[in-house]
Structure formats: structure tokens, C-alpha cells
PDB file of N, CA, C and O in Angstrom:
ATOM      1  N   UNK A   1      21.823-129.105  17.144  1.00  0.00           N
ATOM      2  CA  UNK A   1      20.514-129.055  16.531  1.00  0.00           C
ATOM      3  C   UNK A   1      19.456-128.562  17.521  1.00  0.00           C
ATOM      4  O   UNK A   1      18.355-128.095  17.227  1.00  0.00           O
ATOM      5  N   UNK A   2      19.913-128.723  18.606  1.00  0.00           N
ATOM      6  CA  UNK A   2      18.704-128.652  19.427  1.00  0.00           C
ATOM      7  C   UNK A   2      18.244-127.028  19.823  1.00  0.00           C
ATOM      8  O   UNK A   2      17.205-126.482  20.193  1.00  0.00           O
ATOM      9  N   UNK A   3      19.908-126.521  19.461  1.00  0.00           N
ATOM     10  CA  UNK A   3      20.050-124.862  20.172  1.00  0.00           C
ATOM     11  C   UNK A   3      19.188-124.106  19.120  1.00  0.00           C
ATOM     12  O   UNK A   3      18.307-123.470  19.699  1.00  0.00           O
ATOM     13  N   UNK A   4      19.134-123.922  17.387  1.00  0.00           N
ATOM     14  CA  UNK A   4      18.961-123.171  16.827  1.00  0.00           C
ATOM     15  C   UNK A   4      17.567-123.794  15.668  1.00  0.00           C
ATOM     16  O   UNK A   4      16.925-123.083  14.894  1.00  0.00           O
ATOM     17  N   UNK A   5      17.397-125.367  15.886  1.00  0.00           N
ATOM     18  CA  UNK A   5      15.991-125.697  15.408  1.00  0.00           C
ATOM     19  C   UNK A   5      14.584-125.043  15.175  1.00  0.00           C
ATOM     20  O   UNK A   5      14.291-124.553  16.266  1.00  0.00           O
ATOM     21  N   UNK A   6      13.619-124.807  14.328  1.00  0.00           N
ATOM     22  CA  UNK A   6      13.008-124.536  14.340  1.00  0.00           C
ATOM     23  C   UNK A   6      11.447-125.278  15.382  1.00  0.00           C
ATOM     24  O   UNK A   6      10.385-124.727  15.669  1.00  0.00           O
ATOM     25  N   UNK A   7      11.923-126.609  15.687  1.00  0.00           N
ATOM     26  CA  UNK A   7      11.349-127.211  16.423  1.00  0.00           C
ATOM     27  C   UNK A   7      11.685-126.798  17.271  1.00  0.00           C
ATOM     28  O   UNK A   7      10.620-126.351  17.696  1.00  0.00           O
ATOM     29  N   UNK A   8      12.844-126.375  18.423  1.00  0.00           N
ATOM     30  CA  UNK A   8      13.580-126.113  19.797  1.00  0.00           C
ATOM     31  C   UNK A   8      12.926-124.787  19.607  1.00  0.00           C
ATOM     32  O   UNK A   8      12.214-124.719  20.609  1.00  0.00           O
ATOM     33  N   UNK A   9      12.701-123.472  18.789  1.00  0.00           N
ATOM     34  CA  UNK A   9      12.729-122.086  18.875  1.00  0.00           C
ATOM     35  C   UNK A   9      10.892-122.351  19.458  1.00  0.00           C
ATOM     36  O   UNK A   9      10.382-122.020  20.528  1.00  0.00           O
ATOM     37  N   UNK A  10      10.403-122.910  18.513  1.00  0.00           N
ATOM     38  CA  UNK A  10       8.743-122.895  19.200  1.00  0.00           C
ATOM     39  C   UNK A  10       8.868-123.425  20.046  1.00  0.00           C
ATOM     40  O   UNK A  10       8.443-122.695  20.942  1.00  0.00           O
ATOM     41  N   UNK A  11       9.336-124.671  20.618  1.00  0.00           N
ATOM     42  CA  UNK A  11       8.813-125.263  21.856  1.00  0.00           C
ATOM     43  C   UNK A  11       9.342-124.443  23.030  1.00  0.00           C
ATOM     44  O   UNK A  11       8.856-124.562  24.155  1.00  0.00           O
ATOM     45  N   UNK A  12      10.513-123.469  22.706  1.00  0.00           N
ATOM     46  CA  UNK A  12      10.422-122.108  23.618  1.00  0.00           C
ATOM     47  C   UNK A  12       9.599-121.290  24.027  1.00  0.00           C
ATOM     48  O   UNK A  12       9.375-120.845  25.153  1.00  0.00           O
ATOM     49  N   UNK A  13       8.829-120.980  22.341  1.00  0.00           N
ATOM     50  CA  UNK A  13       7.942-119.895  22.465  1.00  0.00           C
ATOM     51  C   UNK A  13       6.392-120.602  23.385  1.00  0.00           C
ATOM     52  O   UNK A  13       5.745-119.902  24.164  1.00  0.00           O
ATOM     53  N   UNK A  14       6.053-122.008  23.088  1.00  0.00           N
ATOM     54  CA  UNK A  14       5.316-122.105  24.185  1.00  0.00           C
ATOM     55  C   UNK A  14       5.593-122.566  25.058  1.00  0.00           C
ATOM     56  O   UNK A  14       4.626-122.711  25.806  1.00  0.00           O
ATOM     57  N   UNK A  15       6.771-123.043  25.559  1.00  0.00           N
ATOM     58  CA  UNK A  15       6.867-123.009  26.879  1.00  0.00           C
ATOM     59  C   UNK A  15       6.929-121.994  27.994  1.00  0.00           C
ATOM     60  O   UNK A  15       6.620-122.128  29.178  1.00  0.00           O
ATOM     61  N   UNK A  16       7.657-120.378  26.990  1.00  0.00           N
ATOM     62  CA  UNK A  16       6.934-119.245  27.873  1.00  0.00           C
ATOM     63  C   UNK A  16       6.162-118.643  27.914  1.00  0.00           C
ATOM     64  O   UNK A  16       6.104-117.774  28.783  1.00  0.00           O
ATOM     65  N   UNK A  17       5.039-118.836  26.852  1.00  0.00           N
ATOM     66  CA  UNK A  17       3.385-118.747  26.900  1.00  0.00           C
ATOM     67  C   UNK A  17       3.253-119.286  27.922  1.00  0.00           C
ATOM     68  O   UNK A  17       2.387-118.670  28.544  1.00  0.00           O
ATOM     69  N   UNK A  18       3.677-120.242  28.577  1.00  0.00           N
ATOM     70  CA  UNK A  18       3.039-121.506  29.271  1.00  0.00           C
ATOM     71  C   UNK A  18       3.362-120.627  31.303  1.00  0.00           C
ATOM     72  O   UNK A  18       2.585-120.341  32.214  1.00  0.00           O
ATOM     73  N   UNK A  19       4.704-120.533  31.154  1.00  0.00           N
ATOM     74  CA  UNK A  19       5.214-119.381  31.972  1.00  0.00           C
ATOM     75  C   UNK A  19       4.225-117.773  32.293  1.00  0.00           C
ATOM     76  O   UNK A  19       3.675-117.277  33.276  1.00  0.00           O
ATOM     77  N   UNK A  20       4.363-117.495  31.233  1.00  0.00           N
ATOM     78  CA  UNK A  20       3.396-115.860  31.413  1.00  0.00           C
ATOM     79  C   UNK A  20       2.273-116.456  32.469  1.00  0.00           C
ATOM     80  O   UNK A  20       2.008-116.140  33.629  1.00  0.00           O
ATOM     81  N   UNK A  21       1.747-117.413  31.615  1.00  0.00           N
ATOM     82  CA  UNK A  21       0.124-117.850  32.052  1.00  0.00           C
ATOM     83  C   UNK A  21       0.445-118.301  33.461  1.00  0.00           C
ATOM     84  O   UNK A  21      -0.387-117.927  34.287  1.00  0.00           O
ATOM     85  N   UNK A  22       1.470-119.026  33.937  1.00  0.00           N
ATOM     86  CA  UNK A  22       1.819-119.266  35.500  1.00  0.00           C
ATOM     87  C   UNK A  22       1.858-118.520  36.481  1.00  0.00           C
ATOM     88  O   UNK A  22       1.396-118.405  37.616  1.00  0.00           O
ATOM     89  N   UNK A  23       2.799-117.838  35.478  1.00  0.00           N
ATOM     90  CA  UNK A  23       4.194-116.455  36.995  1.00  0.00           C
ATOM     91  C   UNK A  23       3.351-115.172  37.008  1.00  0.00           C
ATOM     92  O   UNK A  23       2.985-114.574  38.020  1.00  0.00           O
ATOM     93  N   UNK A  24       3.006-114.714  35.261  1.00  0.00           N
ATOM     94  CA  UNK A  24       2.348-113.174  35.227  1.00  0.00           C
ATOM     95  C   UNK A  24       3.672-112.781  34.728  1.00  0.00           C
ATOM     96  O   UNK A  24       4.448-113.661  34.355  1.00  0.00           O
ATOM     97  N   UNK A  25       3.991-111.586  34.687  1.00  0.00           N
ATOM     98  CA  UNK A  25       5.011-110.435  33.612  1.00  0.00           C
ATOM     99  C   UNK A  25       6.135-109.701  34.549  1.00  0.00           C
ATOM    100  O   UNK A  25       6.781-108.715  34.194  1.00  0.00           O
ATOM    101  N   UNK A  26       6.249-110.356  35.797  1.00  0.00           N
ATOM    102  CA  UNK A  26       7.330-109.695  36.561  1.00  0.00           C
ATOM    103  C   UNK A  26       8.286-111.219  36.769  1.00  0.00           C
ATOM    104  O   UNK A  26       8.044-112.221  37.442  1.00  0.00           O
ATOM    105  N   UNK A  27       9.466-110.863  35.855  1.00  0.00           N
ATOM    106  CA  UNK A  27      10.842-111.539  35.805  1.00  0.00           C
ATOM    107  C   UNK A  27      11.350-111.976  36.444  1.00  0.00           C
ATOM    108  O   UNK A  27      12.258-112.575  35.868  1.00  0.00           O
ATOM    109  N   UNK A  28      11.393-112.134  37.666  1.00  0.00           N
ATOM    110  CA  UNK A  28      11.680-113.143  38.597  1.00  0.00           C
ATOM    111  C   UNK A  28      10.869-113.784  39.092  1.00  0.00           C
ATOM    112  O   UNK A  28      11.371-114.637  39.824  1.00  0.00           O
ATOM    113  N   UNK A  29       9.587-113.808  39.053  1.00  0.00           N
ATOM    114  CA  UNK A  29       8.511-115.111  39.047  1.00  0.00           C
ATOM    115  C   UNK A  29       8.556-116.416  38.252  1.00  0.00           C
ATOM    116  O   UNK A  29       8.417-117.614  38.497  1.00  0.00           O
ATOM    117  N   UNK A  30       8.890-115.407  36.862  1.00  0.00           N
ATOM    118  CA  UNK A  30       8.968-116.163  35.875  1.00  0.00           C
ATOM    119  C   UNK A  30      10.302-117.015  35.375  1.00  0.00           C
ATOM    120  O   UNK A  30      10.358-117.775  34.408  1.00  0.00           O
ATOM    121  N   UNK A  31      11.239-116.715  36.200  1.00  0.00           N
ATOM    122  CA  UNK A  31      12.619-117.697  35.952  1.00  0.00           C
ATOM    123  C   UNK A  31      12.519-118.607  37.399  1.00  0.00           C
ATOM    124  O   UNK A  31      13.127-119.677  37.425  1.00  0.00           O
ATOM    125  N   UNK A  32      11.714-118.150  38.652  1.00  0.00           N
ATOM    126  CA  UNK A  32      11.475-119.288  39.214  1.00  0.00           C
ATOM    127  C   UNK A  32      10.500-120.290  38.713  1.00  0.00           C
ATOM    128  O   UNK A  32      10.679-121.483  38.960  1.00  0.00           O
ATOM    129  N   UNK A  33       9.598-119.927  38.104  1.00  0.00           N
ATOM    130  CA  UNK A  33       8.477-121.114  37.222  1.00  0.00           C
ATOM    131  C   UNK A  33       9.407-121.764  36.536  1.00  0.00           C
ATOM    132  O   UNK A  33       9.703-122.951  36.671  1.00  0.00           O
ATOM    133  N   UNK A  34       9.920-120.917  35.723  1.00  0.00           N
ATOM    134  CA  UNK A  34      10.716-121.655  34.620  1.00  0.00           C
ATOM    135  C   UNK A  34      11.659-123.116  35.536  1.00  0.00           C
ATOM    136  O   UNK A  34      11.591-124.318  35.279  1.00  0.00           O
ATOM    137  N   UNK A  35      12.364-122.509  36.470  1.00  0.00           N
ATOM    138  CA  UNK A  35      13.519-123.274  37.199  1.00  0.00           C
ATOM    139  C   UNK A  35      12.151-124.879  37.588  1.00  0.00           C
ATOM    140  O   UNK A  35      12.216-125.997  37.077  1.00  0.00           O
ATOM    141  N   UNK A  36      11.298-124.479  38.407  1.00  0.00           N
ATOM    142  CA  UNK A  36      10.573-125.331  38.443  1.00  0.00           C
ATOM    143  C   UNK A  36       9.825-126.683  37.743  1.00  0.00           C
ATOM    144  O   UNK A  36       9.658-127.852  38.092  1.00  0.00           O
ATOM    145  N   UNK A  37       9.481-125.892  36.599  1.00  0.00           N
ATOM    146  CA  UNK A  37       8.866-126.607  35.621  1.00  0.00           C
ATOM    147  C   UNK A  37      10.107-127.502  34.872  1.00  0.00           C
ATOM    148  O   UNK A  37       9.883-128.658  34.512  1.00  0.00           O
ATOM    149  N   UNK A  38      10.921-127.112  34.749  1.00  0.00           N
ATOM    150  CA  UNK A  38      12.013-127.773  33.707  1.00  0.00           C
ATOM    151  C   UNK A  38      13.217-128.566  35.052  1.00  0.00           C
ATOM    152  O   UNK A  38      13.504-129.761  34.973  1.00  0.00           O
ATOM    153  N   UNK A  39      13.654-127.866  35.934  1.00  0.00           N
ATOM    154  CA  UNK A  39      14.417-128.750  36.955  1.00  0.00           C
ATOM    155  C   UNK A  39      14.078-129.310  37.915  1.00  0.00           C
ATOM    156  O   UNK A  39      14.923-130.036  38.437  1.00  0.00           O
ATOM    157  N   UNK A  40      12.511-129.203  38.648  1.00  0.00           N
ATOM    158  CA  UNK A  40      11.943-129.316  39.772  1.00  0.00           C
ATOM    159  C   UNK A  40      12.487-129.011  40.837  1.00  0.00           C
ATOM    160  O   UNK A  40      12.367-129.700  41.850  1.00  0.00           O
ATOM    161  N   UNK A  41      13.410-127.553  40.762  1.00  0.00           N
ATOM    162  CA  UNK A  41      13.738-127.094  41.648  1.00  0.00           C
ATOM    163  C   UNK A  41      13.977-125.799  41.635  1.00  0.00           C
ATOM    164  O   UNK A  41      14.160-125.318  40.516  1.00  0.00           O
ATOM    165  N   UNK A  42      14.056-124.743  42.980  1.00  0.00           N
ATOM    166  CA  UNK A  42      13.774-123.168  42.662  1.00  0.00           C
ATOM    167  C   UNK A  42      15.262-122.751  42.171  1.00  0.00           C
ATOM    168  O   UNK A  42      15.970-123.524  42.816  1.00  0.00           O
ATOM    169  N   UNK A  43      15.998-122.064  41.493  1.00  0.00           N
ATOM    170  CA  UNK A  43      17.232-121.476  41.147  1.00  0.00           C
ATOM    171  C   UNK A  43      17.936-121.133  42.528  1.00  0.00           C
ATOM    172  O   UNK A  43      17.373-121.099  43.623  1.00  0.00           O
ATOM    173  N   UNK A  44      19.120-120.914  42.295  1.00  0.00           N
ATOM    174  CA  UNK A  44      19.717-120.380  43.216  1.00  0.00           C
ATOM    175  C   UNK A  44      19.850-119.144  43.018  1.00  0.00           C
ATOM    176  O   UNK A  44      19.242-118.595  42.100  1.00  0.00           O
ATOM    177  N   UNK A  45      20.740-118.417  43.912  1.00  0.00           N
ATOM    178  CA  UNK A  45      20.488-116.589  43.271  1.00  0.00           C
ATOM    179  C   UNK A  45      21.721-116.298  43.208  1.00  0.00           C
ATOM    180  O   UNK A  45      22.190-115.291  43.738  1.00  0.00           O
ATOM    181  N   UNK A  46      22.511-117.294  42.437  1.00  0.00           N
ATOM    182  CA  UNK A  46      23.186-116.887  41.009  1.00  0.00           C
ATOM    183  C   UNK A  46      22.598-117.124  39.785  1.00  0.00           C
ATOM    184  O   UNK A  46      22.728-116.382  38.811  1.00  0.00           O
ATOM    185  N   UNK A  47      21.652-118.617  39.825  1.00  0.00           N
ATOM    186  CA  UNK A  47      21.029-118.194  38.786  1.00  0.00           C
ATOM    187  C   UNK A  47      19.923-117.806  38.762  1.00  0.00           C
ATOM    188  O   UNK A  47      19.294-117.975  37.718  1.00  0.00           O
ATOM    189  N   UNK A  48      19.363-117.233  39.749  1.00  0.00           N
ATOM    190  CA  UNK A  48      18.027-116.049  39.358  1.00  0.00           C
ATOM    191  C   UNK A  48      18.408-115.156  38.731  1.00  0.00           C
ATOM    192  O   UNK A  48      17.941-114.829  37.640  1.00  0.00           O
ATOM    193  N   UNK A  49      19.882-114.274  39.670  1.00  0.00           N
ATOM    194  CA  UNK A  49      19.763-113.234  38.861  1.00  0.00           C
ATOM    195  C   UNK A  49      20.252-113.103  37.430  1.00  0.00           C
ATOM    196  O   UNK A  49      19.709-112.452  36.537  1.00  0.00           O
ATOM    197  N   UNK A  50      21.311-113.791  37.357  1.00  0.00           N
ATOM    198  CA  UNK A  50      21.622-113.920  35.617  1.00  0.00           C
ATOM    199  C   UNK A  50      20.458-114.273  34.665  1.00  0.00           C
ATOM    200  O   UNK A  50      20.195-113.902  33.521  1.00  0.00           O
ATOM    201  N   UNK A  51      19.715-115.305  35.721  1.00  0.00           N
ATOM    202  CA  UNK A  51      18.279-115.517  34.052  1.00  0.00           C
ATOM    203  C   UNK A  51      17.766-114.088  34.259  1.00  0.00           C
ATOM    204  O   UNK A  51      17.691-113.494  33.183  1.00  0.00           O
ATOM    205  N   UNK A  52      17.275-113.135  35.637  1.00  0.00           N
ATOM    206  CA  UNK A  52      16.491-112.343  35.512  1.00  0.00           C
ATOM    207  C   UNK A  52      17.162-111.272  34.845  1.00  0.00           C
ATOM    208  O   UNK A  52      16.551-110.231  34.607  1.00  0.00           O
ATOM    209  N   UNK A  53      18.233-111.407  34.555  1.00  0.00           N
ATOM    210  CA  UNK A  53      18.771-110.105  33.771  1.00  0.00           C
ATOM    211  C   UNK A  53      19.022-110.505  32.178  1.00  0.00           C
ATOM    212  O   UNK A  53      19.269-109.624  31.354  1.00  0.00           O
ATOM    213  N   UNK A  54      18.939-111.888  31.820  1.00  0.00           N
ATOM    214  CA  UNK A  54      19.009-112.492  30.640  1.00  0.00           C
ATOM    215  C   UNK A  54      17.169-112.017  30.054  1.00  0.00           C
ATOM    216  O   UNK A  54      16.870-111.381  29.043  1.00  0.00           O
ATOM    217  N   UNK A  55      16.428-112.480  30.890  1.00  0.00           N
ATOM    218  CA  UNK A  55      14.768-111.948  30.427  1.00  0.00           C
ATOM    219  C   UNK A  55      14.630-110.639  30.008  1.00  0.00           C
ATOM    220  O   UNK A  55      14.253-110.282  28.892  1.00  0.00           O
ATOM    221  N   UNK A  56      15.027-109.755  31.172  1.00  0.00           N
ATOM    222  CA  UNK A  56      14.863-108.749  30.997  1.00  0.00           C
ATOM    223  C   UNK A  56      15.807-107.747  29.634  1.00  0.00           C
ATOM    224  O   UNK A  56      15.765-106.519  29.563  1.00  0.00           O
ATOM    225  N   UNK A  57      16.503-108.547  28.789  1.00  0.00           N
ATOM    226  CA  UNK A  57      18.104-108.070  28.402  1.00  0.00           C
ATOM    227  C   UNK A  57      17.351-108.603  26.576  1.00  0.00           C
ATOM    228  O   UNK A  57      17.380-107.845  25.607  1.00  0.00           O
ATOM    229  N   UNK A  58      16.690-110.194  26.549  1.00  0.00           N
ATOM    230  CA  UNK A  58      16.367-110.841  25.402  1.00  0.00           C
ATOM    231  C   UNK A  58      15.284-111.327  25.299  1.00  0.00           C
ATOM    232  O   UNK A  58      14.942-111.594  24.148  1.00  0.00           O
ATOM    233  N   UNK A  59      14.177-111.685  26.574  1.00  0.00           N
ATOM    234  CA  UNK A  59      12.603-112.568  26.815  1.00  0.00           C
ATOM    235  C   UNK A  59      13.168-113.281  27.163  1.00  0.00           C
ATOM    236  O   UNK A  59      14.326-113.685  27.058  1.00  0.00           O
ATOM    237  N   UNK A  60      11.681-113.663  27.998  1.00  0.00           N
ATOM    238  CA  UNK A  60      11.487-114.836  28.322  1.00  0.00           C
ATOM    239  C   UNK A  60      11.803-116.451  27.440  1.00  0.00           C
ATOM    240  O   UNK A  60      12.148-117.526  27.932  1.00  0.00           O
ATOM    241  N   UNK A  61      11.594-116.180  26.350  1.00  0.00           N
ATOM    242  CA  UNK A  61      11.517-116.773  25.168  1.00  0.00           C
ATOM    243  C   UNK A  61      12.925-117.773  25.240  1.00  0.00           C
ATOM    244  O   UNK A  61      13.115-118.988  25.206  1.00  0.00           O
ATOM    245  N   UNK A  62      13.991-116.280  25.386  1.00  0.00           N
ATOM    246  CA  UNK A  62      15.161-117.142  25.430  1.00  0.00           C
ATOM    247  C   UNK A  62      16.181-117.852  26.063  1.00  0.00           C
ATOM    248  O   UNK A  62      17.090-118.599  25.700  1.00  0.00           O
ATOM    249  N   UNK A  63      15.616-117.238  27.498  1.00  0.00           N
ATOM    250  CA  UNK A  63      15.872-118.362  28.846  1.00  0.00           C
ATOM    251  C   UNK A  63      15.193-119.042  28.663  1.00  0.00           C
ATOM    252  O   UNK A  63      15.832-119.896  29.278  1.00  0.00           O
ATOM    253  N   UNK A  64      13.829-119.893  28.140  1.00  0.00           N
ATOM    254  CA  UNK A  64      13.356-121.063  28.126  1.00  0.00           C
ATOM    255  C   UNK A  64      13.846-122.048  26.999  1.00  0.00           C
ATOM    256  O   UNK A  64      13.828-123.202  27.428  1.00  0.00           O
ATOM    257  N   UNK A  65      14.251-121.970  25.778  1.00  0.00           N
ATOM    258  CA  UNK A  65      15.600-122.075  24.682  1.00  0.00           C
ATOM    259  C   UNK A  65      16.669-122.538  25.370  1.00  0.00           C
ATOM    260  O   UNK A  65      16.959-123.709  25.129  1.00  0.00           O
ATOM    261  N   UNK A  66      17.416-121.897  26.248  1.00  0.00           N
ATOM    262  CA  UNK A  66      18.595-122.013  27.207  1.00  0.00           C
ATOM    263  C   UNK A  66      18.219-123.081  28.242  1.00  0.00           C
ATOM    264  O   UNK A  66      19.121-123.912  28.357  1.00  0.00           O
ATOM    265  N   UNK A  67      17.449-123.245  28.813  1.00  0.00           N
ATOM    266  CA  UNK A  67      17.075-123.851  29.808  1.00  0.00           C
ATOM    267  C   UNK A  67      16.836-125.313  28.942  1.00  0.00           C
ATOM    268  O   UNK A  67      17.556-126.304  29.061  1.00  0.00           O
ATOM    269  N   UNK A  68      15.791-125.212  28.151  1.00  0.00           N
ATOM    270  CA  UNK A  68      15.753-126.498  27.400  1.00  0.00           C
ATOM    271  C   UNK A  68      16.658-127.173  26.420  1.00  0.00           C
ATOM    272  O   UNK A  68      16.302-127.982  25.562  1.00  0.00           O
ATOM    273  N   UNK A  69      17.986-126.703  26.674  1.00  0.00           N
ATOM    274  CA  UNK A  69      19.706-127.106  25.902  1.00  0.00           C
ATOM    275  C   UNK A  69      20.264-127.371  27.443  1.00  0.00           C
ATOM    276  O   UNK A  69      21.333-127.959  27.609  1.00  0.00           O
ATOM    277  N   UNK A  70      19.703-127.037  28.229  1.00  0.00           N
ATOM    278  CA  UNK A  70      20.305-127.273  29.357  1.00  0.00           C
ATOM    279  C   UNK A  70      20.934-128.969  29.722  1.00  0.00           C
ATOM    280  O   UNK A  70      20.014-129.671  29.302  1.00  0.00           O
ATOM    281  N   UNK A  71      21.717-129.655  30.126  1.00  0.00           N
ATOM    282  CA  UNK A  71      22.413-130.602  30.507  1.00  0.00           C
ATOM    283  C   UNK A  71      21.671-130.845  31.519  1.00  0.00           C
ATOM    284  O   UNK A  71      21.215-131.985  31.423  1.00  0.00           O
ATOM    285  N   UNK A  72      21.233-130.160  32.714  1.00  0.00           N
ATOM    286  CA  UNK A  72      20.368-130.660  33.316  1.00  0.00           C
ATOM    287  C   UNK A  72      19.426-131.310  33.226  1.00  0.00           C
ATOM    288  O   UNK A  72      19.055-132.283  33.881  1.00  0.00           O
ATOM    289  N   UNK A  73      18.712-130.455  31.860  1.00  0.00           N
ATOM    290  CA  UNK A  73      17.230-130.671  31.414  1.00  0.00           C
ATOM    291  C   UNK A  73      17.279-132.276  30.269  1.00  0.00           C
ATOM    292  O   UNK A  73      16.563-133.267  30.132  1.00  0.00           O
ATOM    293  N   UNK A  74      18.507-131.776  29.675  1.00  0.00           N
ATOM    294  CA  UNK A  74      18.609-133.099  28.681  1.00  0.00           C
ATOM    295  C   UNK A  74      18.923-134.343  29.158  1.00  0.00           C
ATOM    296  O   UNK A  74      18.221-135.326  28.920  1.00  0.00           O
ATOM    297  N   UNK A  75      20.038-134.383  29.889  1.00  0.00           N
ATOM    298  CA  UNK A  75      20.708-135.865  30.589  1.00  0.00           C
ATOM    299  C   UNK A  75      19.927-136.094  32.410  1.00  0.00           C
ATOM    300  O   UNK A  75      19.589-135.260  33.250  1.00  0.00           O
ATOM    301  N   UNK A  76      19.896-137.483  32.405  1.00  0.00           N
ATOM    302  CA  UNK A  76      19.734-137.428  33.560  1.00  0.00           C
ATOM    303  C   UNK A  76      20.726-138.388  34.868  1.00  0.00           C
ATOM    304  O   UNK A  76      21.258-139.418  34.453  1.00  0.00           O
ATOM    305  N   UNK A  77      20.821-138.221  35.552  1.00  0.00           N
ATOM    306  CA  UNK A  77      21.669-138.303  36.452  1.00  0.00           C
ATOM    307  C   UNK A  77      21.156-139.739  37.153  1.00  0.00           C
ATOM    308  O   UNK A  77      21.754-140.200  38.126  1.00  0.00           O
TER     309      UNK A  77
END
């Protein structure tokens, strides 16, 4: 439910409103905000570059979707 909700699809869309307004429009700013804001920590660069080629490939929109189904993001340790 959480992947394809109409509640989960907006709280994407502003969470990378929320992103733009942080990082600005160059794609690897913006998957380190993202990494930040949602894990409190910077990506590694395996996953920089896969989100930055996932942004650049589908939006921002839908690495923040992904990120917020994330196991990281959902469970906590």
C-alpha cells in the first residue's frame, strides 16, 4: 500500500518540492538532501550514483517514493 497509494505518490511529490527548494536542479545535490533528510546520513557512491541516474532516468519525484518504501526509512533499528 505504501508503494502505489495515492497518499505515498503526493507525499513524494512534496517531499521533492521540499528537495528542489533545498539542493536547486542539479541531481546529485538533490539525492544527497534527499539521503539526508530521510536517513540522516550522506549516500554512499553506490547509492548516489544509482539514485542520480534513477532522477535523471524518472524525477526526483520517484527516488523520494523509493526512498520513503525504504526499510530504512520505515523500520527502525
Amino acid at each position: 500500500n505504501l508503494l502505489n497509494s495515492n497518499f505515498m505518490l503526493q507525499q513524494a511529490g512534496y517531499f521533492a518540492e521540499r528537495v528542489v527548494t533545498d539542493a536547486g536542479k542539479e541531481p546529485a545535490a538533490q539525492v544527497k538532501r534527499v539521503f539526508a533528510l530521510a536517513f540522516q546520513r550522506p549516500p554512499s557512491d553506490k547509492e548516489l550514483s544509482a539514485a542520480t541516474k534513477l532522477v535523471k532516468e524518472h524525477g526526483l519525484a520517484a527516488l523520494c517514493r523509493a526512498v520513503l518504501n525504504a526499510n530504512e526509512f520505515v523500520f527502525l533499528d
